[in-house]
FINUNU-375686 format. One record per residue (C-alpha): x, y, z. Coordinates in steps of 0.05 Angstrom, whole numbers, padded with zeros to 5 digits, always signed. Layout:
REM residues N
XYZ...
This chain:
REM residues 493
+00000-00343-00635+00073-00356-00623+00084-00419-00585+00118-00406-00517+00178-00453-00518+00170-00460-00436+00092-00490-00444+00111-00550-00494+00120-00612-00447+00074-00636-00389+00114-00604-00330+00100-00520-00345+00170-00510-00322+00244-00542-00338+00296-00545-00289+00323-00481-00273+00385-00493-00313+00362-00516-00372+00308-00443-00362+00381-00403-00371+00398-00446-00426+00331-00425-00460+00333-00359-00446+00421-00351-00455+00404-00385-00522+00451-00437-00515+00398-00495-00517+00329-00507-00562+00271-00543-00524+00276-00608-00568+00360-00616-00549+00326-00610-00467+00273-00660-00487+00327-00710-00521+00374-00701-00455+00373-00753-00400+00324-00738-00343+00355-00706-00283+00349-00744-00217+00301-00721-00183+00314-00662-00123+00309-00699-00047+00241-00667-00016+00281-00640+00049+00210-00613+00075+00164-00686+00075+00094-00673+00082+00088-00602+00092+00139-00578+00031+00117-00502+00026+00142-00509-00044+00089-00554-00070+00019-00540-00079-00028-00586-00041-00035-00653-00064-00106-00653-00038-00168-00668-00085-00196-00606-00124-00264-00585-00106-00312-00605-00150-00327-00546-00204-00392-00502-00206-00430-00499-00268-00407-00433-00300-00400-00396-00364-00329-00406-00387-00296-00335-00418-00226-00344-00440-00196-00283-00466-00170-00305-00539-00092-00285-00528-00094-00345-00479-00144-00391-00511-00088-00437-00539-00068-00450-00462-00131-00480-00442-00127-00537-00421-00199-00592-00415-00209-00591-00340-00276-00566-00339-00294-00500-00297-00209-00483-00285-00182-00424-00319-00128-00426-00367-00067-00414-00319-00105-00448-00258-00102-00508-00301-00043-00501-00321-00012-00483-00255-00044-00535-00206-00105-00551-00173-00151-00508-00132-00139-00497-00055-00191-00452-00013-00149-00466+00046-00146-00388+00056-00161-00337+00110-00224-00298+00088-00204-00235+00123-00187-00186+00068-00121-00164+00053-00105-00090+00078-00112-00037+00024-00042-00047-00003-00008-00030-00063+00022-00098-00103+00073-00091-00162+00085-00160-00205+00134-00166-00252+00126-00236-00298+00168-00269-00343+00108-00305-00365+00041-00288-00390+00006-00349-00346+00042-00326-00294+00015-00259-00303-00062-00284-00316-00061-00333-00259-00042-00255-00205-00090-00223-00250-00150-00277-00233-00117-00270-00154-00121-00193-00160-00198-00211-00175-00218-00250-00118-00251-00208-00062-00203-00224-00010-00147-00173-00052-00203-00130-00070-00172-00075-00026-00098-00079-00053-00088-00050-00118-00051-00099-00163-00016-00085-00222+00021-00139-00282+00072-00132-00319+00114-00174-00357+00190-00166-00358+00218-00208-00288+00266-00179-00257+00294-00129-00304+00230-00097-00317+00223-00091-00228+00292-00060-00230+00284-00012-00276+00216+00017-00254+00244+00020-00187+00302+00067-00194+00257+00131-00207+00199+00107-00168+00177+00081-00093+00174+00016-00088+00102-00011-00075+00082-00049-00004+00091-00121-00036+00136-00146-00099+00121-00209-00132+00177-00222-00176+00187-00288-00225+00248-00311-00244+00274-00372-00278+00348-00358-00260+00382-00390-00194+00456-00388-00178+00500-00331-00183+00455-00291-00236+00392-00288-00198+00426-00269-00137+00468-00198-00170+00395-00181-00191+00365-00188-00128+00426-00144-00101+00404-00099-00154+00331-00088-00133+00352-00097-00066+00388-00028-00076+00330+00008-00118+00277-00032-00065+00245+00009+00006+00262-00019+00066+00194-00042+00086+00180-00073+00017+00158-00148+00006+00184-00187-00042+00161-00260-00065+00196-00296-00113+00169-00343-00160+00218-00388-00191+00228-00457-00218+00274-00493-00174+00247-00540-00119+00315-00530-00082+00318-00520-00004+00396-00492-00002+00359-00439-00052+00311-00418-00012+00349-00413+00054+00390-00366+00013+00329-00326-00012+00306-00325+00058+00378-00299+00087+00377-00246+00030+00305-00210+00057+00258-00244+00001+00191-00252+00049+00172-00317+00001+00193-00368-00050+00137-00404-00086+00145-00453-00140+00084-00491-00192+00047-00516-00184+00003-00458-00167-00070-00423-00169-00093-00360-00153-00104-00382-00078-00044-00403-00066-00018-00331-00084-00076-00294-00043-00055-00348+00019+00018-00328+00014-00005-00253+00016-00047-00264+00062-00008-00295+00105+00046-00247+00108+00002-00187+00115-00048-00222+00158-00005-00248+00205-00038-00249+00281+00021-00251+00311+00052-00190+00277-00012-00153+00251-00001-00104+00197-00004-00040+00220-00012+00028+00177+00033+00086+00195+00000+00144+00233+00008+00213+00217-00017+00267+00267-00039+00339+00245-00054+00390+00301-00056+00469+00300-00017+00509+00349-00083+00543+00362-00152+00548+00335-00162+00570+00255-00085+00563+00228-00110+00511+00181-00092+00454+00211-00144+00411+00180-00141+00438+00109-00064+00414+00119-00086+00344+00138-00134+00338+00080-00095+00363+00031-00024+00329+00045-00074+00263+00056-00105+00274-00018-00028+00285-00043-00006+00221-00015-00061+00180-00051-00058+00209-00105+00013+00239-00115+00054+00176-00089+00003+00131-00103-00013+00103-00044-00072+00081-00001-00093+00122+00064-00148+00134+00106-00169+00193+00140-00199+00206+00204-00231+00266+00226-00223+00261+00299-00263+00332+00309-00327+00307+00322-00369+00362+00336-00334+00407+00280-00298+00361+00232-00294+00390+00157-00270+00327+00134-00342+00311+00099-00346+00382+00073-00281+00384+00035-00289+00313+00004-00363+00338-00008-00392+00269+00028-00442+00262+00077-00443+00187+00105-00502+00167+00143-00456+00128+00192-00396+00162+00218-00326+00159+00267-00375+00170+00326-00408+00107+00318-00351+00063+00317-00329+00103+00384-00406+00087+00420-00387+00011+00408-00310+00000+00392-00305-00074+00419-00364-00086+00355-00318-00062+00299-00293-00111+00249-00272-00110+00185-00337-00127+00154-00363-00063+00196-00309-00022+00182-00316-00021+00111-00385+00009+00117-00368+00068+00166-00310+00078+00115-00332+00132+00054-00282+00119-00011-00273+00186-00044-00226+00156-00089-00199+00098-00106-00140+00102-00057-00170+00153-00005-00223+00117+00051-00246+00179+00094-00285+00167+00172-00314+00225+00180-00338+00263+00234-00409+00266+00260-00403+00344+00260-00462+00357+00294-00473+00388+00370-00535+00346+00388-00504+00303+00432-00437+00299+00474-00380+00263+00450-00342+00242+00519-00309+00178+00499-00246+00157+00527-00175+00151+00510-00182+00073+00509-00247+00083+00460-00198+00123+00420-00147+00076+00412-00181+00017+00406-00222+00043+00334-00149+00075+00307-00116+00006+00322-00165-00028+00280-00166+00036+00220-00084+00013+00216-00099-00048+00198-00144-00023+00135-00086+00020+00093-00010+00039+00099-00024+00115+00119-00071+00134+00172-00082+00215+00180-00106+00233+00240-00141+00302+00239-00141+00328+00316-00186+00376+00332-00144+00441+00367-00166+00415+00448-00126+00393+00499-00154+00325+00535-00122+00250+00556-00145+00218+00489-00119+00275+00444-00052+00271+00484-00043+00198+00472-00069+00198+00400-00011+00251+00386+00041+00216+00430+00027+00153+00389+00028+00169+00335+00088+00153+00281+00096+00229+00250+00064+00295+00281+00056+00356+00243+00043+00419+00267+00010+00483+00242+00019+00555+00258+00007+00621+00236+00065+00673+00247+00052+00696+00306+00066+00694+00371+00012+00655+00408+00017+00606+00353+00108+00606+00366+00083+00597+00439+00035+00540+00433+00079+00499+00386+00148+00518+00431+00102+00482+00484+00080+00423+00438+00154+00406+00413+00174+00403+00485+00119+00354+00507+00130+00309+00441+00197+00314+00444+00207+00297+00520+00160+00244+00514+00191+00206+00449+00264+00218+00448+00280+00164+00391+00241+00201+00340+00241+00254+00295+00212+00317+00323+00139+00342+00297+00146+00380+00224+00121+00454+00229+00080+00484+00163+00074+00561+00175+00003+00565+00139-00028+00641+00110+00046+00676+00117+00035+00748+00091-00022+00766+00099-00034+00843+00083-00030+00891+00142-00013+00834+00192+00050+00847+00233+00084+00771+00233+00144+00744+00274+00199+00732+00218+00215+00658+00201+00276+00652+00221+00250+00671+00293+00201+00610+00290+00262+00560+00261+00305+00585+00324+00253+00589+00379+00231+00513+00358+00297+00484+00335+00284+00465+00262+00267+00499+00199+00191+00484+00173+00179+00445+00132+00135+00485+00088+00114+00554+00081+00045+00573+00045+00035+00640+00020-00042+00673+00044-00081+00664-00015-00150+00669+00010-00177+00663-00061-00152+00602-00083-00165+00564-00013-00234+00591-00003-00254+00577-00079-00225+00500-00058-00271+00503+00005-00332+00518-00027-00328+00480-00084-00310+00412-00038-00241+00409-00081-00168+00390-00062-00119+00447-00086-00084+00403-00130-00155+00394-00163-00169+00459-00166-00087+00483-00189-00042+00426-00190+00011+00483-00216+00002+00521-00152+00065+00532-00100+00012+00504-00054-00001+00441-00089+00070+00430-00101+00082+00446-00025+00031+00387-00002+00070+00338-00048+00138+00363-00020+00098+00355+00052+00067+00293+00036+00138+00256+00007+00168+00276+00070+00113+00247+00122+00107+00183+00074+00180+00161+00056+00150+00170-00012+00161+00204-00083+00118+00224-00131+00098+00163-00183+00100+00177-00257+00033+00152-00277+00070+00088-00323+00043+00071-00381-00012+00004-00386+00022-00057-00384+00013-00111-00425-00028-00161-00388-00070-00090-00364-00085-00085-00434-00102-00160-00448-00153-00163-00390-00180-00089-00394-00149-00061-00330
């Protein structure tokens, strides 16, 4: 194996200038090795530098079977029961919360393959086993150039050797190509305060610098998406029908299953019809435990609760579904309500609500609170009445934000007189947003057969109407599934 020119010494970095030398050419390691030591940098922070790794003893290791891939085997280093880059990077620290990490999505872009091994082992432990991490090697380049086609995920973790005037025109760079409420940490090389004041100033949610381990990455994620004092929160995205049977729910589940898997991005759906949810039916799951127990007792819900009432249909898609039986009463009330959906934002970064077509307090406040409504009619006119009457109400009560999207679900069907279009668009205000065609075959084959329609036709106008729905409600676009990285490939992911 080729000998990485940034591993040969005891420290695994240079200084950052000497890094650009390397990687500008202009330098070889042994001219850095021959040149006098720099002085060292003034520690501005004293004893709690968030730079530097704690200086704490390591735990003392468990017997264990050590498996070293064999692309990294030359980086081992003899401290018994430490992986290659935890080794290499610093000593262990379990100073970390152990509430898991929310189901995010986590993009990191290395410029090293330690680097990359020691977020791989991270991505392992079970406190990230809800995010979905992926590895790449390339730094910043790499992260700039997936990212002008693409969505950016929840969290960036970016390394970089550069400092001065050349990291900071690529951070501009990704900064343009980069969501708004996208993390980025930055792992560099320089222990240099007036650096990371200007990171800070520039948006970058983190600097971190070796030594590291994998828990010092999971704390720093942790700790920025964990935060008690400004809890992550998933967005919430309403679906209603302007009356009973318009399809209201088959909206929800489909634009929810386009979201996951379209754009790539974790969600969880709720079937709030409890007595008649088809939430279980469509995903074809039938949990034991379901959204009504968490109501019965909402102060008991945790995390480690949560996660059982929660069915996974895929790997992105959690579903809490509905009991869906009439043998009791469900008459819980709006606090019950709001409580369990507080604590369901905290588990993904899309939350679809599927309200039943009723009119009481908690279904009023669920839809009032929630961060995108959507509403589906038929064309006709108890269905232009109902939604005239819910724009009004939402739009009275939450004057800062954008109105409710309408989908016009089952136009032309055969024989059925239907108020034109362009009648709903002026009655309500706005244009829909989408338009499906009646095409009773298709969606009844779906139904039966507990399918999505982009399962069952992803070349369908409907499919490609839930992804045009489901970009809109998200912020998102599509993903081009990317090709396996390298450090996917070295580990098997």
């Amino acid at each position: 194996m080729k000998q990485d020119p940034f591993l040969d010494g005891d420290d695994p970095f240079l200084d950052a200038a000497d890094v650009e030398r390397l990687l500008l050419g202009e330098a070889t390691r042994e001219e850095m090795n021959r040149a006098p030591a720099a002085a060292a940098p003034v520690d501005d922070f004293g004893d709690d530098d968030p730079f530097m790794a704690d200086a704490g003893p390591a735990p003392s290791p468990q017997p264990a079977e050590r498996v070293i891939d064999p692309v990294f085997e030359d980086l081992q280093d003899e401290v018994p029961g430490l992986s290659a880059a935890e080794s290499l990077y610093g000593e262990v620290d379990n100073d970390v919360p152990d509430q898991p990490v929310p189901r995010i999505s986590v993009g990191a872009f290395c410029e090293r393959p330690e680097t990359g091994a020691l977020i791989h082992n991270a991505a392992n432990d079970r406190r990230l086993a809800k995010a979905h991490v992926t590895v790449e090697l390339g730094g910043l380049p790499a992260a700039i150039e997936r990212y002008h086609d693409e969505t950016t995920p929840n969290l960036l973790i970016i390394e970089s050797g550069m400092r001065g005037r050349g990291l900071f025109d690529q951070l501009e760079e990704l900064a343009g190509v980069c969501d708004p409420d996208t993390k980025v940490i930055i792992v560099g090389a320089a222990n240099d305060i007036s650096l990371y004041r200007e990171l800070m100033k520039r948006g970058v949610s983190e600097y971190l610098v070796p030594p590291m381990t994998p828990m010092h990455v999971i704390r720093t994620i942790s700790e920025l998406f964990l935060d008690p004092e400004q809890p992550f929160a998933g967005k919430t995205i309403a679906f209603i029908g302007a009356k009973g049977g318009v399809g209201s729910s088959t909206i929800a589940h489909n634009c929810t299953w386009a979201m996951t898997e379209g754009m790539q991005s974790d969600a969880v759906l709720v079937d709030l019809d409890l007595s008649f949810g088809t939430a279980g039916l469509d995903f074809n799951q039938d949990p034991a435990q379901t959204l009504g127990d968490a109501l019965a007792e909402p102060d008991r819900l945790d995390d480690a609760l949560l996660d059982r009432l929660l069915v996974r249909c895929t790997d992105r898609l959690s579903l809490f579904s509905a009991p869906a039986t009439l043998d009791r009463e469900w008459d819980f009330g709006p606090q019950d309500y709001e409580t369990v959906l507080e604590k369901v934002r905290r588990q993904a970064p899309y939350v679809a609500l599927d309200l039943p077509h009723m009119w009481t307090p908690w279904v009023k406040q669920t839809l009032l609170a929630a961060d995108q409504v959507v509403v589906t009619v038929s064309p006709d006119l108890a269905s232009l009445r109902n939604a005239k009457n819910l724009f009004d109400l939402v739009a009275g009560a939450r004057p800062n934000d954008e109105p409710p999207r309408v989908v016009i679900n089952m136009a032309g069907m055969p024989k059925r007189p239907e108020i034109p279009i362009k009648d709903f668009a002026e009655a309500l205000g706005t244009p829909p947003t989408l338009v499906l065609p009646f095409e009773p075959q298709l969606f009844g084959k779906a139904a039966n057969n507990g399918q999505m329609i982009t399962e069952l036709d992803p070349k369908s106008k409907a499919a490609e109407g839930f992804s045009h729905l489901a970009s809109l409600v998200s912020g998102r676009t599509p993903v081009a599934m990317p090709k396996r990285s390298l450090i996917a490939k070295l580990f098997g992911g």
